[in-house]
VEXNUFI-941106 format. One record per residue (C-alpha): x, y, z. Coordinates in pm, whole numbers, plus 50000, padded with zeros to 5 digits. Layout:
N
XYZ
...
This chain:
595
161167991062855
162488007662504
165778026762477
165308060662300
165718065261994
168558083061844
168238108261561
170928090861295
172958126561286
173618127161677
176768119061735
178058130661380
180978154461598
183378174561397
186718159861324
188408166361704
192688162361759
193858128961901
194838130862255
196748109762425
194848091862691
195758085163073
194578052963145
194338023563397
193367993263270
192007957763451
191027928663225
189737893263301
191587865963119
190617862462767
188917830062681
187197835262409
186647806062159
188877814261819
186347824161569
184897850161852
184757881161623
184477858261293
181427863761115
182687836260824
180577853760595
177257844760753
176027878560957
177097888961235
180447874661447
178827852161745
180427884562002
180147918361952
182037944262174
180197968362383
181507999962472
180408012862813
181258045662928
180978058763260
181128085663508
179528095663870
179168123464076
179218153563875
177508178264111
176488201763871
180808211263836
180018223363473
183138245463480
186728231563567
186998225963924
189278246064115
192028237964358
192958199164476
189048193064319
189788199864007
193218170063996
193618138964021
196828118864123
198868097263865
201658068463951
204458075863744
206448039263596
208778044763837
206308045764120
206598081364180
203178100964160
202148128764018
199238155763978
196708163363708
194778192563611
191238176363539
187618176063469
185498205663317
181978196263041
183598213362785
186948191562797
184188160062895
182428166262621
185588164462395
186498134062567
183538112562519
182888119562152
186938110262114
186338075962261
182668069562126
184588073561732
184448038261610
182478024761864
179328012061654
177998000061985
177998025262293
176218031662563
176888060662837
176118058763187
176638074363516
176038062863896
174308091764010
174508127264230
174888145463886
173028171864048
173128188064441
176198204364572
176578224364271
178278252264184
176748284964131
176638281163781
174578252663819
172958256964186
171398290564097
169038278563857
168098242364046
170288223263843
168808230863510
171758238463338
173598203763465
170658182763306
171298205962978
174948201362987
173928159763001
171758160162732
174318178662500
176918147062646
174448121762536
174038104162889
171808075062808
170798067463150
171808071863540
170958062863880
169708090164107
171888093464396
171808107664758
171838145264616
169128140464369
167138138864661
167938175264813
165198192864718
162928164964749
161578139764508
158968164364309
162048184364235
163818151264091
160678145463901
160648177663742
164518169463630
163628138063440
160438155463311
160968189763273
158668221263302
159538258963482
160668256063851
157278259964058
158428292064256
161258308664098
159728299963732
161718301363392
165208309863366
164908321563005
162458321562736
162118284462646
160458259662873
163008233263040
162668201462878
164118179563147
166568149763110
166908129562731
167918104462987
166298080463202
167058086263583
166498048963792
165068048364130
164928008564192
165128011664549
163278044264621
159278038364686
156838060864734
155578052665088
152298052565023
151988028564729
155018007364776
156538015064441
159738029064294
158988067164222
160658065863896
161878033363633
163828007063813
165487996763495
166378004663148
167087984462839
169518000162569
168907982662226
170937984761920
169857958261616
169967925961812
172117933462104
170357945962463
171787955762789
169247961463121
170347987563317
169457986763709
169588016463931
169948021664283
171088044564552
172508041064917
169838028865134
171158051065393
170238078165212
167638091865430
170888093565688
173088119365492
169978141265302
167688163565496
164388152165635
162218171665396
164048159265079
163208123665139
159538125465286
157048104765225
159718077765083
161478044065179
164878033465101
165407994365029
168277972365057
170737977164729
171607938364714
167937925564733
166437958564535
169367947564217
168767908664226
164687911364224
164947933763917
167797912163772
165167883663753
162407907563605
164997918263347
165847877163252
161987867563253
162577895362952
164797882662801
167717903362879
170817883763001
173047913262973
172697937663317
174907961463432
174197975663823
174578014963868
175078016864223
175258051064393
177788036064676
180938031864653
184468021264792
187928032064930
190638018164704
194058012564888
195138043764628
194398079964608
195808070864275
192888067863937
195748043163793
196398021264096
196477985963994
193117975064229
193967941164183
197497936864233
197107923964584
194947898264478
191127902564332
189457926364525
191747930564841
192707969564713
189547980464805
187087982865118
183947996865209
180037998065155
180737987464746
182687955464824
180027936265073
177287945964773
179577932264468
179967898664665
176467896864723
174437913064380
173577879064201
175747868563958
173317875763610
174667912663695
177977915763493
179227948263593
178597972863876
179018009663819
179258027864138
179708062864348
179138084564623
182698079064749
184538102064508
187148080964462
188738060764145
188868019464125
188977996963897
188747967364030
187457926464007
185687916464303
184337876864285
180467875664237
178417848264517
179407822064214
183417829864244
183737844863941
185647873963929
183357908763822
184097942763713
183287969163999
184178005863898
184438043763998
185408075063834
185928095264113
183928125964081
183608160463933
183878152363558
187698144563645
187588107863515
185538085963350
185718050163276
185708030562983
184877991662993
184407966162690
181547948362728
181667915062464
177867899762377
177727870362329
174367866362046
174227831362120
173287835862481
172407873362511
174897870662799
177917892462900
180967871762859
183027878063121
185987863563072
186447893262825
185757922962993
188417954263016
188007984563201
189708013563242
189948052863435
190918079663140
191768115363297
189488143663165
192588161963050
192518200862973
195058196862651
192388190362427
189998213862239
186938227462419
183788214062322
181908245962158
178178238462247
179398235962617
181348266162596
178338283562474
176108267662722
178038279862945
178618310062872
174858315062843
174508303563236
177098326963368
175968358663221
172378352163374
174768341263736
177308369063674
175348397163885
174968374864193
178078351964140
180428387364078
180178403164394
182758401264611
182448391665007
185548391865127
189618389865087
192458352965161
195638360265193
196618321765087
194108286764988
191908281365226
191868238865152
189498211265207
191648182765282
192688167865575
190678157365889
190448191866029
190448209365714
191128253665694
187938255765516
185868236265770
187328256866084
186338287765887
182958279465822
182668266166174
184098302466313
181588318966051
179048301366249
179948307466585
180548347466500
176858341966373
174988325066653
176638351466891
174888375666746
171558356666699
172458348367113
175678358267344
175358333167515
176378305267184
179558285667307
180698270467029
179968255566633
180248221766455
180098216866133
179968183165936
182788173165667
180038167765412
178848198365389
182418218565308
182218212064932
185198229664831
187838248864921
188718283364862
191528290464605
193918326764683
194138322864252
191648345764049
189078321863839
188238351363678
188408393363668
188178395763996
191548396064113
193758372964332
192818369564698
188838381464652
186398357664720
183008357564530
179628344064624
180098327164345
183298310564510
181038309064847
178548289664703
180558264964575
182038258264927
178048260165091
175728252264816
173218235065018
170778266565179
171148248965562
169768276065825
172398280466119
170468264766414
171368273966763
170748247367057
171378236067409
173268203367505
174838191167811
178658188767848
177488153467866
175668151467538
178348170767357
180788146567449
178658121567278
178218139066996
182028142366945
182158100867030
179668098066752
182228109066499
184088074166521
180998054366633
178088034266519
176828049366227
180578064866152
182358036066310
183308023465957
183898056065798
184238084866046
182658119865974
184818146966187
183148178166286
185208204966200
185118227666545
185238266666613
187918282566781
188198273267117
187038239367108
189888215867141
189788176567179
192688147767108
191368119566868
193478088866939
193498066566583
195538041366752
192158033066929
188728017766846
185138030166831
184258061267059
187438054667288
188898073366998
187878103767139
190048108167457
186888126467717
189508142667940
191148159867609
187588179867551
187598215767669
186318251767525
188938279967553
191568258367777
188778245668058
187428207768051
183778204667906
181478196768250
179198167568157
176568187668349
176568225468193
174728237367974
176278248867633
174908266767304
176228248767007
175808262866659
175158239066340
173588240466052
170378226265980
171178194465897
173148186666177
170328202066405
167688173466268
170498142766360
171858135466000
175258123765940
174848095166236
174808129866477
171768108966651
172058134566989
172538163266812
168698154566736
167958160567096
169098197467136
166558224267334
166208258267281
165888259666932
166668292466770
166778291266353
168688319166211
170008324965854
170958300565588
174798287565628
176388309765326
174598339265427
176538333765798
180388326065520
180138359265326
179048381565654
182098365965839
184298373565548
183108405365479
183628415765825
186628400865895
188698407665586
189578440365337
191568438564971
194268458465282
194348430365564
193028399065367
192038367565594
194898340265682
193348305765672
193048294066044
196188269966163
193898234066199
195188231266522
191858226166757
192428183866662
195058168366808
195638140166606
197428104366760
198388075466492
């Protein structure tokens, strides 16, 4: 497969300022022999350095994020830490065209979910703007990732290959174009003909040095998307999907192969500039990422990854025990990576012993990239008369942090105010971790004054159009559901509900599995749940069809589908709040937590 072609004036960028860069880096020893870069006068040197920059989950966060999503947490020399303002296209943009200057070889990539769970900016118009914004950045090529998949995979094909939106049509007077940029499906297959819906792989050329490029999302991605995005597909095993094409790619002739994996890993850090391997190689991080880098054959020489959010750098030993480059730029435009890749022309092979890498902070101290200030601008005056309107008043943040987060016990008491009115009789609302995108900052982002919250803000927090579902469990069954949190699909990496008022539980850390949910602890408004009552329980629609690992909340009766989940956010603040008597974030309280 060819690598596009590049008009010869693209990346002729304007003279930018010098900025000093935030950086973590990891390196493998340096063996290189001593005329590595030494062409002696005949051609080319024998190695030629490949720069390889990176990034992953974007989520359509085209302006500067707000509130704790919009830092990211520095270690100081003296081991103190420290916080970042971050991320933001027009300070990316800057970025990357910094770095790429004297780079003769460079090749951008990302790991996928640059789309889904945007913004309104980005949200409103199904993502076109995002794809526009990576065009202008000069992505060469991604992996799709779990979000690419929310509006189903003719929506994704319209992304890569543009054309008007088939109900809500053209935004403005040109047609979209759809991605410069090759999205890679490896692992997804169309069910009915067994084969990956878009490329598996991508070769960037430049002269006489080539790089295959291997794509692949979670294969639990059905799991953690809604039914209707991924029907009709199958999701394969990462490990065997990478090696298979790995082989394809070497029958080629292409010994070079970087992995862009949309999963990812929990580094021992919440800092970008942790030192991953100062433990020893590998034992700073955990998770999905880490069983897949041990076990993607060892012709793949680096793995970019995702869906975690969070920022590594780290070496993790390939199935031959030598040590490989696994990395993660967190998400939201905050970071991105850059790793030296040195080609060896004799064997068309990575050589590993020389391979750097490091996390650089999208800083906001440098100048703002024009083109994605204008593009911007252009997206938010056709947003501006939905996005403007005000739905209701904070009196302080509402955050998204923490296991029971403010913003997650808000949305769930949205909810709940909701599905009593849709049915007196509701009980009670859950609503999954995954789906609170954001918080809710008391600071202005723009004219609207401190304390007011837009839809524009709203949609942020709940950009995903769920319907509020109403259904009936058992005491019994919603005891399970609660157990479910820390158990089998969530054993590993536990999704808490975040509950309505009134619904009050101890979780017990110091425990394993389900027994971290203490049964006795559960009761609604001070009485003990009976395992043989009947209650009304309130999610959204995702929750409704069993995603998240929420297997039982699958098997609810009574069905009753109301309005979509932001639609439930804005009527609860606009009832509940006035620029007068703004809303308090609710004390997260209903979890008691034992470690």
């Amino acid at each position: 497969m060819e690598a596009k072609s590049r008009p010869s004036g693209r990346r002729s960028y304007a003279l930018l300022a010098s900025a000093a860069g935030l950086a973590t880096v990891a390196a493998l020893a340096s063996a290189l022999p001593a005329d590595a870069h030494s062409g002696k006068g005949h051609g080319p040197s024998r190695y030629q350095d490949v720069q390889l920059l990176s990034f992953n989950d974007l989520h359509g966060n085209l302006e500067p994020p707000s509130g704790s999503s919009g830092r990211v947490t520095e270690t100081q020399a003296d081991g103190t830490t420290k916080t970042v303002d971050a991320g933001g296209v027009e300070y990316l943009a800057t970025h990357l065209r910094q770095a790429r200057k004297g780079h003769r070889y460079s090749v951008t990539a990302a790991g996928g979910d640059m789309v889904g769970a945007s913004p309104l900016i980005s949200g409103l118009f199904h993502d076109e703007p995002t794809i526009e914004a990576l065009n202008k950045l000069d992505l060469d090529v991604t992996t799709v990732g779990n979000h690419e998949f929310d509006e189903g995979a003719g929506e994704l094909a319209r992304l890569q290959n543009g054309g008007c939106h088939p109900t809500d049509g053209c935004y403005t007077d040109k047609k979209f174009k759809g991605a410069d940029f090759p999205y890679l499906a490896a692992n997804v297959l169309d069910e009915k003909t067994g084969k990956p819906i878009l490329k598996p792989y991508w070769v960037w050329k430049k002269k006489d040095v080539r790089i295959g490029f291997i794509g692949v999302t979670l294969e639990g991605t059905p799991g953690i998307v809604s039914a209707d995005g991924v029907k009709g597909l199958a999701f394969k095993d990462e490990v065997e999907t990478i090696n298979k094409y790995a082989k394809v790619l070497q029958r080629q002739g292409v010994q070079s192969i970087v992995a862009l994996v949309h999963e990812g890993g929990f580094p021992s850090s919440s800092s970008y500039n942790y030192d991953c391997d100062s433990p020893g190689a590998g034992d700073g991080i955990s998770g999905p990422v880490v069983d897949i880098a041990k076990n993607v054959t060892p012709a793949v020489d680096a793995l970019v990854t995702g869906h975690t959010h969070t920022a590594y750098v780290c070496t993790v030993d390939d199935p031959a025990g030598n040590p490989r480059m696994v990395t993660s730029a967190a998400s939201f435009g905050r970071l991105y990576t850059d790793t030296t890749l040195t080609y060896d022309r004799y064997t068309g092979d990575i050589a590993r012993t020389a391979v750097k890498s490091a996390n650089h902070v999208v800083t906001r101290d440098v100048a703002k990239a024009p083109d994605m200030t204008g593009l911007i601008g252009r997206w938010n005056t056709l947003a501006a008369p939905i996005g403007n309107r005000a739905i209701g008043y904070i009196s302080a943040d509402v955050n998204n942090t923490g296991t029971e987060s403010a913003m997650g016990d808000l949305i769930a008491d949205a909810q709940f105010a909701y599905g009593r009115e849709l049915d007196p009789e509701t009980d009670l609302a859950l609503m999954n971790p995954g789906g609170v995108r954001a918080g809710l900052t008391y600071a202005a982002k723009g004219s609207e004054g401190d304390g007011v919250v837009t839809y524009a803000e709203g949609f942020t927090v709940q950009p995903f159009a769920n319907t509020v579902n109403l259904q009936d469990f058992t005491g019994a069954q919603l005891i399970q559901v609660l157990k479910e949190q820390v158990s089998g699909a969530n054993a590993a990496a536990p999704k808490i509900l975040q509950p309505s008022r009134g619904l009050t539980y101890t979780l017990d850390l110091t425990k394993t599995g389900a027994d971290r949910v203490v049964t006795d602890s559960v009761k609604l408004n001070g009485t003990a749940v009976d395992p043989a009552a009947t209650y009304r329980v309130a999610t959204n629609s995702f929750l409704a069809g069993g995603g998240d690992g929420f297997t039982t909340l699958g098997q609810g009766t009574g069905d009753l589908v109301g309005t979509d989940d932001l639609s439930a956010l804005a009527q609860y603040l606009t009832a509940n709040s006035s620029a007068t008597a703004p809303l308090a974030p609710p004390a997260t309280n209903r979890i008691t937590i034992v470690q």
